[in-house]
N, C-alpha and C positions, 0 to 999 in steps of 0.2 A: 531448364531453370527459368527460361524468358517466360515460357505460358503460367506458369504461376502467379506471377510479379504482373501480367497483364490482369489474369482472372482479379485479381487483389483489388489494382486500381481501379477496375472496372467498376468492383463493387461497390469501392468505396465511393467513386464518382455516383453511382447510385443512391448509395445511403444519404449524401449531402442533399441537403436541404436549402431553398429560399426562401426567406421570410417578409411578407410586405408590414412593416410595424408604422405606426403612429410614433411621434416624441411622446404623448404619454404614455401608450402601450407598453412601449421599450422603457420606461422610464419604472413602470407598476414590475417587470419580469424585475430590471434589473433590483430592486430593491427585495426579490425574493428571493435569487437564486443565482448571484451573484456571488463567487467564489468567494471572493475577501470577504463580503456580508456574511456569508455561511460561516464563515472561520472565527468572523469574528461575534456569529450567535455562541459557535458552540463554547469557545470562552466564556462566553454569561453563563452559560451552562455549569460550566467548573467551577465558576464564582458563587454562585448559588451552590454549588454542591461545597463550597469551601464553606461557605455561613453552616450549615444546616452539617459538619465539620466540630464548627466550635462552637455554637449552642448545644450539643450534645451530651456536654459537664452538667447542663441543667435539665436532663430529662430524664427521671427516674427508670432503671433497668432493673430487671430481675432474674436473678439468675437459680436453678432448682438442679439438684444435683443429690449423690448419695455417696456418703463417706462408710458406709459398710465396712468393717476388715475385722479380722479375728486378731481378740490383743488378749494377750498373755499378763496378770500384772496390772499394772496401773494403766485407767484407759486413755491412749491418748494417739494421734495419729502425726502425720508430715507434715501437715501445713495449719499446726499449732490448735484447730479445733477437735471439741472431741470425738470421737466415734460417732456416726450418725444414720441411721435406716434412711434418713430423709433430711436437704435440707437445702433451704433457699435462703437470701439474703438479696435485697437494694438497697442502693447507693447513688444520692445525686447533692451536688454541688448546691449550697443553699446561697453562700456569699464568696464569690472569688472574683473579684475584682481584676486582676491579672483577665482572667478568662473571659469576664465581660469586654472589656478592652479590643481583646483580639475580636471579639464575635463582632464588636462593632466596627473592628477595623475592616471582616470580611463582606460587612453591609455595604461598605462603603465602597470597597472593591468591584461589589456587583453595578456601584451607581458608575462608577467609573467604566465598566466594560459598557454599559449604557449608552455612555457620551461614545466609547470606542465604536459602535456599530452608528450611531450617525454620522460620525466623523468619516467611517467606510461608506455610507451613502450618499452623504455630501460630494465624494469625489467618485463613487460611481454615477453619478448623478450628473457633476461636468462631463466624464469621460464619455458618456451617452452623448449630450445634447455635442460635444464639441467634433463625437464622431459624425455625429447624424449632420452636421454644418457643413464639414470637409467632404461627405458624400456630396452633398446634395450641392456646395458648389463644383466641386470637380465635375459633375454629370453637368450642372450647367456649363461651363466652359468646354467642357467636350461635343454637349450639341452645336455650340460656339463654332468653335474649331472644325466642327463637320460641315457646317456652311462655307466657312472660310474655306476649307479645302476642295469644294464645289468651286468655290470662284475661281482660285489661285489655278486648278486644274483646265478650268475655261480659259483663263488669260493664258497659260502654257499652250494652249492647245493653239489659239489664236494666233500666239506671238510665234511658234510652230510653222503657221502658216503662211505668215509676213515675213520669216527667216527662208522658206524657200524659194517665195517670189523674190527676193532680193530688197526687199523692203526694210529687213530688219537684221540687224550684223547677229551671226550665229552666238555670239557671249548672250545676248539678251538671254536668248531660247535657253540657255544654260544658268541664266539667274531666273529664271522662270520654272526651270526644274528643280533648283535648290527650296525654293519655298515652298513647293509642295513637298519634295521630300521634308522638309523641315515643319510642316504641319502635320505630316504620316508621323512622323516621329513625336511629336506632341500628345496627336492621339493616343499612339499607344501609349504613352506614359500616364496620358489621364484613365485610360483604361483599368492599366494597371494599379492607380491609384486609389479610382474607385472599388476594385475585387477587394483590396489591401486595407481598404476602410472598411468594408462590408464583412469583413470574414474578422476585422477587431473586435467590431459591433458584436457580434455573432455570440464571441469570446467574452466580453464584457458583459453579455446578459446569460452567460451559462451555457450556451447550447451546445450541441454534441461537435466535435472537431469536422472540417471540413462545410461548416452549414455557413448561411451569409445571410444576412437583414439586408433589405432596402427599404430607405425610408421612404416612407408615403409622397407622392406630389404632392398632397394641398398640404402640406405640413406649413407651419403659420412660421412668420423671422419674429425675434426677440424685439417686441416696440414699446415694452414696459418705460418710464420715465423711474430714471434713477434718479436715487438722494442727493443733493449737494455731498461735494468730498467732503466736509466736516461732518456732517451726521453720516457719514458713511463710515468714515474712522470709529467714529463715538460707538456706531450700532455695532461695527467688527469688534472692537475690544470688548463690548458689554456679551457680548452674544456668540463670541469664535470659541469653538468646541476644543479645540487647541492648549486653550488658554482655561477653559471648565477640566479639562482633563488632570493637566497639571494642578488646580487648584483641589481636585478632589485625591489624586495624589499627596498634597500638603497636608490634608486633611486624616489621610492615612496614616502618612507620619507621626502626623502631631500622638493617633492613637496610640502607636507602636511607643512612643517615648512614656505616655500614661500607662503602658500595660507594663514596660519595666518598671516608672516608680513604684506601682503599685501592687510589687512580686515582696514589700515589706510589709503590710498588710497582713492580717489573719483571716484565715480562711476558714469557712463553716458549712460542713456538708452533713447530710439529712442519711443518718444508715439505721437499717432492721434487718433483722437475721430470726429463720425458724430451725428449730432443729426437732425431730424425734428421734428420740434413745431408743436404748434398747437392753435389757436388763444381760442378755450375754457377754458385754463386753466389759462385765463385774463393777459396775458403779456402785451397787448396794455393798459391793465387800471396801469400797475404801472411801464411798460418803455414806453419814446417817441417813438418809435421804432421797431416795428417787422419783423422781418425775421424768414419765416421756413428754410433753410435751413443751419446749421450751421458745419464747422468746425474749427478742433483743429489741428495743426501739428507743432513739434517740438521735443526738446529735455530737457530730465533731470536731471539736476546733485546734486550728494549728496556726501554731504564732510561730512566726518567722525570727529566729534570734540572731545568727549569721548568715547572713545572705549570701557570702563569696563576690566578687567584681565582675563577674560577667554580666549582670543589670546595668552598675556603671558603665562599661564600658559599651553595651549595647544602645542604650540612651547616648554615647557622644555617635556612634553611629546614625543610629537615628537622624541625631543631630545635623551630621554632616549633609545628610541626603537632604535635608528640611531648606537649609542652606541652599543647596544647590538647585533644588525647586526652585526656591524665589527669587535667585539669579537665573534661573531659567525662563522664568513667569516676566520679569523684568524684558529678560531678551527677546521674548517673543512678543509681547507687546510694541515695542519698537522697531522690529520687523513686520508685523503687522500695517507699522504706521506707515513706513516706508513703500510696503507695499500694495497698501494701495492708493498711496502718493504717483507714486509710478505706474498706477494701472490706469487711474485717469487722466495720467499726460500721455498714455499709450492711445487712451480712447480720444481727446483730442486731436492728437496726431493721424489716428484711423478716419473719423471723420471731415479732416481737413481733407485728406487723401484721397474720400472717398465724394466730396464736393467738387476736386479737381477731376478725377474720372468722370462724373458727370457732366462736367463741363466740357473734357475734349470728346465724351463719346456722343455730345451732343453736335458737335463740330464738325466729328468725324459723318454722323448723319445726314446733318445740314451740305455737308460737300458732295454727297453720295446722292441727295435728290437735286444739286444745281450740277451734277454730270450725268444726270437724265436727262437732266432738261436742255443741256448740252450737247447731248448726244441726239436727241430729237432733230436738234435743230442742225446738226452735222457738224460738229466742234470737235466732238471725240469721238474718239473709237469706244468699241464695247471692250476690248482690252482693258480700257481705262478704266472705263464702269464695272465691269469685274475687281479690278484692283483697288477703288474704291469701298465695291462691298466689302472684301476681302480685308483690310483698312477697319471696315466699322465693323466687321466680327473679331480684331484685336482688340478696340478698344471697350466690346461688352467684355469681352476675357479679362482686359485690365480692372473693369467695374467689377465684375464679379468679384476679384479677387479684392478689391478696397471694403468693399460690400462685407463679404468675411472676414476682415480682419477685424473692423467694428464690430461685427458679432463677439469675435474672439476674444475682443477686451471686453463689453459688455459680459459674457459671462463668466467672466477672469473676477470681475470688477461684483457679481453675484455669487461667485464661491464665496468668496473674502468676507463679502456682508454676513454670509449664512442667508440668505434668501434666496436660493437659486432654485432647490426643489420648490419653495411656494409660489415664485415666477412662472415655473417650467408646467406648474400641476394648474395654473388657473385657466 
């Protein structure tokens, strides 16, 4: 049973693929082949197949057929016309108002699935760049980390050696183990961090299970200059797909309520009928008169006299949902507001954050070249100078991570707008 389950993974370790993408590269797949994108074309799909549904009242059919049968008696057949060798008959809708209604409500449906596939790329669209960020810091802070663990490893090694001469009480040499194991252990967490972001990416652009994206090195950081928070609110309400969706939803309603008033209305549809007789099924014995060749052409009207409550009552339906739209449209506009209230005291906060990192890993530098020059001169040990490098590869790790978090509200703060693919694509 084990050599199978190896063969398996073997293979499949095989099949897996690595991908080196660009942020636009990955940005162009995911917008084509992007599960949720797919799912949500082939809904346009149905929607479009819904219109072309209920325009269908207005497109002339025809239909040819033959009522042939042997009548005994007076000719006449089951479904009320008479005897016939041959006979066709169309029929299309010239005024139904009810039907126009729907057809426009399924227009509308399709503009709505519309707004639904940008509102899917909108958010495949952060879920890229925000994975392709989280790669690409974690690989930085891992290279980070691998220096550090170079140093940390020197300074054990050293303080090792000053703990046997008797120079150095053995607890040192044992907080000198803990920190490289405790760097061992970071690595691999960032290891595992980056496989874990590489194999989401992978996932978010389509590709086959098991495959992994890395992003490109030159890949460029977000340095676009954002709107002031008030035109940024202004541009999210006018522009967030959220809030188009819902509206074209209202929009729909409103139809659905016009296609019930409008079920009172009379309706006027366009029919012609051919028939050929045929003299065996005795027309000449019970009219003065035979003709094979007959038609029908004209039109049909029907006036609605009782309607029954199902119109009313489907109109306060309507109703109700119409309602609840525009308490919806309310709520999400004020959540909107909110939110990206809060996204740019997230992004002040980040680059406050990310000005103090720069400042103590400037610190931590500045102390790392006056323990050379300390060290030169015979001041310190290279212990020390290891533990300082050691020092200033935590505090790039700290940068790094101030570093992304700014990103992270910058494109928090670009979904929100609705410009984050035109950011991402320039």
């Amino acid at each position: 049973m084990k050599a199978p389950v190896v063969l398996f993974l073997l293979a499949f370790s095989a099949a897996a693929e690595v991908r080196t993408l660009t942020l636009r590269d990955a940005l162009d797949i995911a917008l084509k082949q992007n599960p949720d994108v797919i799912l949500a074309r082939l809904d346009q799909q149905r929607a479009r197949a819904q219109v072309t549904i209920a325009t269908d009242a207005f497109v002339p059919k025809l239909f040819a057929g033959s009522g042939a049968a042997y009548t005994n008696g007076f000719p006449m057949s089951i479904d009320g016309n008479a005897p016939a060798l041959i006979q066709s008959k169309t029929q299309m809708a010239i005024f139904d108002r009810p039907q126009s209604y729907r057809a426009a409500q399924a227009n509308e449906a399709v503009r709505g699935t519309e707004i639904d596939i940008r509102m899917r790329q909108d958010e495949v669209a952060y879920r890229v760049a925000s994975l392709f960020f989280d790669t690409d810091q974690a690989a930085r802070s891992l290279a980070a980390v691998e220096r550090q663990l170079q140093s940390l490893i020197r300074v054990r090694d050293l303080i090792g050696v000053r703990v046997s001469e008797g120079r150095e009480l053995a607890i040192e040499a044992n907080k000198a183990n803990l920190k490289v194991l405790q760097a061992q252990h970071r690595q691999e967490e960032l290891a595992d961090a980056i496989a874990d972001a590489e194999t989401s990416l992978a996932q978010v652009l389509g590709f086959d299970p098991g495959d992994r994206v890395q992003p490109a090195q030159d890949e460029r950081r977000l340095n676009d200059q954002l709107d002031s928070e008030e035109n940024a609110i202004q541009q999210a309400l006018d522009n967030n797909r959220e809030i188009r969706r819902l509206e074209s939803n209202l929009q729909a309603k409103n139809l659905e309520v016009k296609s019930y008033k409008a079920e009172r209305l009379p309706k006027a549809s366009l029919i012609a009928q051919y028939s050929l007789l045929s003299r065996f099924n005795n027309y000449d014995k019970f009219f003065p008169r035979f003709q094979r060749n007959n038609f029908e052409f004209g039109v049909s009207f029907e006036v609605p006299i009782l309607t029954g409550r199902s119109g009313s009552a489907g109109v306060v339906q309507a109703q109700v949902d119409i309602d609840k739209i525009r308490t919806e449209i309310g709520r999400t506009r004020s959540r909107i507001t909110a939110d990206l209230q809060h996204a740019y005291r997230e992004i002040r906060r980040a680059e406050s954050a990310q000005k103090l990192a720069r400042t103590d890993l400037d610190l931590a530098r500045d102390q790392l070249t006056l323990d050379l020059t300390r060290y030169d001169e015979g001041q310190v040990t290279m212990a020390q100078v290891e533990a300082a490098r050691a020092a200033e590869q935590e505090k790039w790790i700290a940068y790094y991570d101030a570093q992304h978090a700014v990103e992270v509200a910058r494109l928090n703060v670009l979904r929100q707008t609705g410009t984050l693919l035109a950011s991402l694509s320039q």
